[in-house]
C-alpha positions as CSV (number, residue, x, y, z in Angstrom):
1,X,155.5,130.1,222.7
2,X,152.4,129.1,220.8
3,X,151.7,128.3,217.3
4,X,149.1,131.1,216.2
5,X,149.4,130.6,212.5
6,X,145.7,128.9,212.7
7,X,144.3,132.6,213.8
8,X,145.9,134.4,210.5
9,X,143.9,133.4,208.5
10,X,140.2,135.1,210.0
11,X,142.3,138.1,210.7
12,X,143.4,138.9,207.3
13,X,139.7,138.7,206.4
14,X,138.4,140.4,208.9
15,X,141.4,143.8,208.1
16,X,140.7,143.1,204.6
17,X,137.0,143.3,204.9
18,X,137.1,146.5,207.5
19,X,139.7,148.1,205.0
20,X,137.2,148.0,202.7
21,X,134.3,149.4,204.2
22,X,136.9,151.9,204.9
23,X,137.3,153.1,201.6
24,X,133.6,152.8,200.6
25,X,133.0,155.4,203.2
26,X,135.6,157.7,201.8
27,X,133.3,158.1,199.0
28,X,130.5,159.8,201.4
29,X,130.6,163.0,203.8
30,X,132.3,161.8,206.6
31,X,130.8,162.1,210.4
32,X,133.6,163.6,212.8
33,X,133.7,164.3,216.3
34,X,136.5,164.2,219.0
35,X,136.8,161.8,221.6
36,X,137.7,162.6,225.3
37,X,141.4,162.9,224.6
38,X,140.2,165.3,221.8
39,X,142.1,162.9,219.2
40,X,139.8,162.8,215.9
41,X,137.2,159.7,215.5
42,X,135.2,158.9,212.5
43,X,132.1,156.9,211.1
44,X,134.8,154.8,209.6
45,X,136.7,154.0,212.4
46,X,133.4,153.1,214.5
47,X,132.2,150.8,211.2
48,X,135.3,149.0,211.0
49,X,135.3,148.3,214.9
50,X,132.5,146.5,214.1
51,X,133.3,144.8,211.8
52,X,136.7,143.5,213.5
53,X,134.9,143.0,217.1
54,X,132.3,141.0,215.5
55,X,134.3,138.9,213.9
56,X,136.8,138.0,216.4
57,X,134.1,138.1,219.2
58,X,131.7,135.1,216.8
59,X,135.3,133.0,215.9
60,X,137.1,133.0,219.0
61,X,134.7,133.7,222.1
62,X,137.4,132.2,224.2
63,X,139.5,135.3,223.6
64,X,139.6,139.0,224.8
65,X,139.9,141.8,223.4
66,X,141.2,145.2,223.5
67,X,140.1,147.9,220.9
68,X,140.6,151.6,220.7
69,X,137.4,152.1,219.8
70,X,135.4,150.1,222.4
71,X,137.7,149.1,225.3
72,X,138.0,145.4,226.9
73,X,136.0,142.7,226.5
74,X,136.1,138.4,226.9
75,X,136.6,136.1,229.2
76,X,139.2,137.7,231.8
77,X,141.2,134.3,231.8
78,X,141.7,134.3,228.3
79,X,145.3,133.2,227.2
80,X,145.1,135.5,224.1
81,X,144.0,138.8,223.4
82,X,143.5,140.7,220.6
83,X,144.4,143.9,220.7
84,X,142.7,145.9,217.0
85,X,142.7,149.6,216.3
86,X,140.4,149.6,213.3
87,X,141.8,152.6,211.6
88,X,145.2,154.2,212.6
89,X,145.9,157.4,210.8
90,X,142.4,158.9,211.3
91,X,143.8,162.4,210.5
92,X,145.1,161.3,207.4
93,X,142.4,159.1,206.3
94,X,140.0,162.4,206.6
95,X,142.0,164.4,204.4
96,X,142.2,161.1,201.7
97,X,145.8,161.3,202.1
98,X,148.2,158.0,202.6
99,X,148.9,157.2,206.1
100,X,145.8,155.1,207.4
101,X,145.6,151.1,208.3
102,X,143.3,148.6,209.7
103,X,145.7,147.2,212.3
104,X,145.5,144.0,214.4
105,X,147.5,142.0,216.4
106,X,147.1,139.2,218.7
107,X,149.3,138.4,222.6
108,X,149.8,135.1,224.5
109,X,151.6,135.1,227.4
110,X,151.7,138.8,226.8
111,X,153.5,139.3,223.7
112,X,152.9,139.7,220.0
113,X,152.9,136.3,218.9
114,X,150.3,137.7,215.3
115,X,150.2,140.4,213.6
116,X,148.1,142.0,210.5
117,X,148.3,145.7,208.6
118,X,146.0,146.4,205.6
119,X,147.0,149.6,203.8
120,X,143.5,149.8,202.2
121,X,144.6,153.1,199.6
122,X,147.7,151.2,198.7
123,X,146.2,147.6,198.7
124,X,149.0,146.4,200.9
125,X,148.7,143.5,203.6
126,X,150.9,142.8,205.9
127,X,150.8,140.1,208.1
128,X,153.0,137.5,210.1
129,X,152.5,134.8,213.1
130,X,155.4,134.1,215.3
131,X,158.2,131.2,213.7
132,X,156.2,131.4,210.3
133,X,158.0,134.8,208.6
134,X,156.3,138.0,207.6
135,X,154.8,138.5,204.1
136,X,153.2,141.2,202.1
137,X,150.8,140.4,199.8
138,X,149.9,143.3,196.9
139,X,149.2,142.8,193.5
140,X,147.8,139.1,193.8
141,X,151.1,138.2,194.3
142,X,152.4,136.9,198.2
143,X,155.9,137.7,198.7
144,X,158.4,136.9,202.4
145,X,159.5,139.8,203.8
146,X,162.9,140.6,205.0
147,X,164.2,143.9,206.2
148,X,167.7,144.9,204.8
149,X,171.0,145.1,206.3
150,X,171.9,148.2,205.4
151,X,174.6,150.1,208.3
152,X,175.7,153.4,206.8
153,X,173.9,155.9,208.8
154,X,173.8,158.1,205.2
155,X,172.1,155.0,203.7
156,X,169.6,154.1,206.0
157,X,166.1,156.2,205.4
158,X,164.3,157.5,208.6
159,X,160.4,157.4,208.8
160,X,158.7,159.6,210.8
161,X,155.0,160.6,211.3
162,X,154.2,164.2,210.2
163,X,154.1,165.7,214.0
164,X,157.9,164.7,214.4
165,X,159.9,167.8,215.8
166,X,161.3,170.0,213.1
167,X,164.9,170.9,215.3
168,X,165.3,167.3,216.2
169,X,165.1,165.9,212.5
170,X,167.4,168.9,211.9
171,X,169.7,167.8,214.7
172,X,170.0,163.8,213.3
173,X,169.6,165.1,209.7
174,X,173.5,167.1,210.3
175,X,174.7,164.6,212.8
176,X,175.1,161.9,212.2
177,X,173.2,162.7,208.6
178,X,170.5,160.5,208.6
179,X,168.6,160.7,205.3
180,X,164.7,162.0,206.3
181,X,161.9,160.3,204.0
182,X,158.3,162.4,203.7
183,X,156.7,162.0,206.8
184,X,153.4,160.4,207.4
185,X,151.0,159.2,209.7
186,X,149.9,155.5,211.0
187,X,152.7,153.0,212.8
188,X,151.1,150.2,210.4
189,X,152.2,152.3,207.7
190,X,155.8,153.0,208.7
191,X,156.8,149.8,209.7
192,X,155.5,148.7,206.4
193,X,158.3,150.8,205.0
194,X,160.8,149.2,206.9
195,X,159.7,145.2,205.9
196,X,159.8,146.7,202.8
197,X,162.8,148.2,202.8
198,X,161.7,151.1,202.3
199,X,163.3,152.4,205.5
200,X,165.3,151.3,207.5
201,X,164.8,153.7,210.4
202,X,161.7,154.2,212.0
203,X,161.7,157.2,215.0
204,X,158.6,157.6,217.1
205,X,158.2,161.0,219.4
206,X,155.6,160.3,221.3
207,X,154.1,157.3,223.7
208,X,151.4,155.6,221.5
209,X,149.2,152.7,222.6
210,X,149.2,148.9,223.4
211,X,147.1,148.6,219.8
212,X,149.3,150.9,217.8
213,X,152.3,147.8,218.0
214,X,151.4,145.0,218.9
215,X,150.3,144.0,214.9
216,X,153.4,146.4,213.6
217,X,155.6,144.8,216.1
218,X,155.0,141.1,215.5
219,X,155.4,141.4,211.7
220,X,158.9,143.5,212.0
221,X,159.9,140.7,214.5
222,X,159.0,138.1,211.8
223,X,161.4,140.3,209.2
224,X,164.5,140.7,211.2
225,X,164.0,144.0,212.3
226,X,163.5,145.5,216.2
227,X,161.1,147.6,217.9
228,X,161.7,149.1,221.3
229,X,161.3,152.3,223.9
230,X,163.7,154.8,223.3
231,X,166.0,153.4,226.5
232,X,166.1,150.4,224.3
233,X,163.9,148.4,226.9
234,X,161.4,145.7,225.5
235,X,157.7,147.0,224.6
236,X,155.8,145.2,227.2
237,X,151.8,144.9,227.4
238,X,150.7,145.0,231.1
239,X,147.1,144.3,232.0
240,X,145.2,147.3,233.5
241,X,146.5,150.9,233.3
242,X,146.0,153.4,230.3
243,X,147.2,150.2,227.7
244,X,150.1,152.8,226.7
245,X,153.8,152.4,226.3
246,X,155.6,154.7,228.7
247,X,158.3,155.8,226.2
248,X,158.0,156.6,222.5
249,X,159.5,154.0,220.2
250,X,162.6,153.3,218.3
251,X,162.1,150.8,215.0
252,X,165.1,149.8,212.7
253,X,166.6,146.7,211.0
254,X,168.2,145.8,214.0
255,X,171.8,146.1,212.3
256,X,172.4,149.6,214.2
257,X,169.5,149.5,216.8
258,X,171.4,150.0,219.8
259,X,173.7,153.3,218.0
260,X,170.0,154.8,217.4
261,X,169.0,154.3,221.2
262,X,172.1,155.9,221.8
263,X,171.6,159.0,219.3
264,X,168.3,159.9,220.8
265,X,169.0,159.2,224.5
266,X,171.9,162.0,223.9
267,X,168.8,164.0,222.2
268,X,166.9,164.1,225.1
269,X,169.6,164.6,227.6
């Protein structure tokens, strides 16, 4: 495994910067059209891809790099690749609501070894390298973070997004009783909740992308928690393909993570 503590430092400028010029642009009409998958795209999302492939393309030119927004790109043999989606929660960010992040992370050898997640609206960053901890700074003030050990099913708050199926939450909310929390959009965002310990629960229902958790994924790692497909099999980042998980994703703080594989495998059996 490789030290990448020296890259954390340029990523949390570049998301801090990009989360920035996020927010400026809330203040103007925003330009919207759909991409091919229909999914929503914005001026803002295409300025902070900018600003984030710029930046990592001028201070590591050695490196690839996969973005939402503008594909692959670098040197094919490159040992690490960033993978950045420069604003996750796009539906959320063009109503002004909560839910939106500048999200990066960074692979060697094919796994998350970096991670970063600015919450611009709620002036949260998130960040962690592999071996060095996660931390969240907010207020000025830089704090470890450490997800809780909480194992009562009826103390242990679920995060959803907002498109999460209303009989299934019904379903886990009677049995076993799992305690839902608002819902709302962005994996960046959620697993914040869980670092924080917020949450301690995070269900996914739906396959997202290699850039929606490779950042997210890195920092829970760094705060004790676990991320994985709902069969409870290892999020892996192959080259080639669509760069999408095959299964949607279970998060939690690891205390009960193989019981919540469990409840939703007999959910979709």
């Amino acid at each position: 495994m490789t030290d990448a503590s020296e890259f954390l430092g340029p990523a949390r400028d570049l998301a801090l910067a990009a989360g920035r010029r996020v927010l400026d642009l809330l203040k103007d009409p925003l330009v919207r059209s759909r991409k091919a998958d229909h999914s929503l795209v914005t001026n803002a999302d295409h300025a902070a891809n900018d600003i984030l492939r710029d930046g990592l393309r001028s201070r590591f030119p050695d490196h690839s790099l996969l973005s939402e927004e503008s594909g692959l790109e670098g040197p094919s043999d490159a040992a690490y690749r960033w993978l950045v989606d420069p604003l996750d929660g796009t539906r959320a960010y063009a109503r002004g609501e909560p839910g939106f992040s500048v999200m990066l992370g960074l692979l060697y050898g094919g796994r998350p070894v970096l991670g970063v997640v600015y919450d611009p609206l709620g002036d949260r960053l998130y960040e962690a390298s592999v071996g060095h901890g996660a931390f969240l700074t907010e207020g000025g003030r830089r704090s470890p973070l450490r997800v809780t050990e909480r194992r009562a099913w009826r103390e242990m708050p679920v995060i959803t997004s907002t498109g999460f199926p209303a009989p299934l939450r019904e379903r886990l909310a009677a049995d076993p009783g799992l305690k839902f929390l608002d819902p709302i959009n962005s994996v960046g965002i959620k697993v914040g909740y869980l670092v924080r310990g917020a949450a301690d629960l995070y269900l996914n229902h739906h396959p997202v992308h290699y850039w929606d958790t490779a950042g997210p994924l890195a920092i829970l790692e760094e705060a004790g928690g676990r991320m994985t497909q709902w069969d409870g099999s290892p999020l892996t980042y192959n080259e080639g393909g669509r760069h999408a998980h095959s299964q949607p994703t279970v998060a939690t703080n690891g205390v009960r993570h193989a019981d919540v594989v469990a409840l939703v495998r007999e959910e979709r059996e």
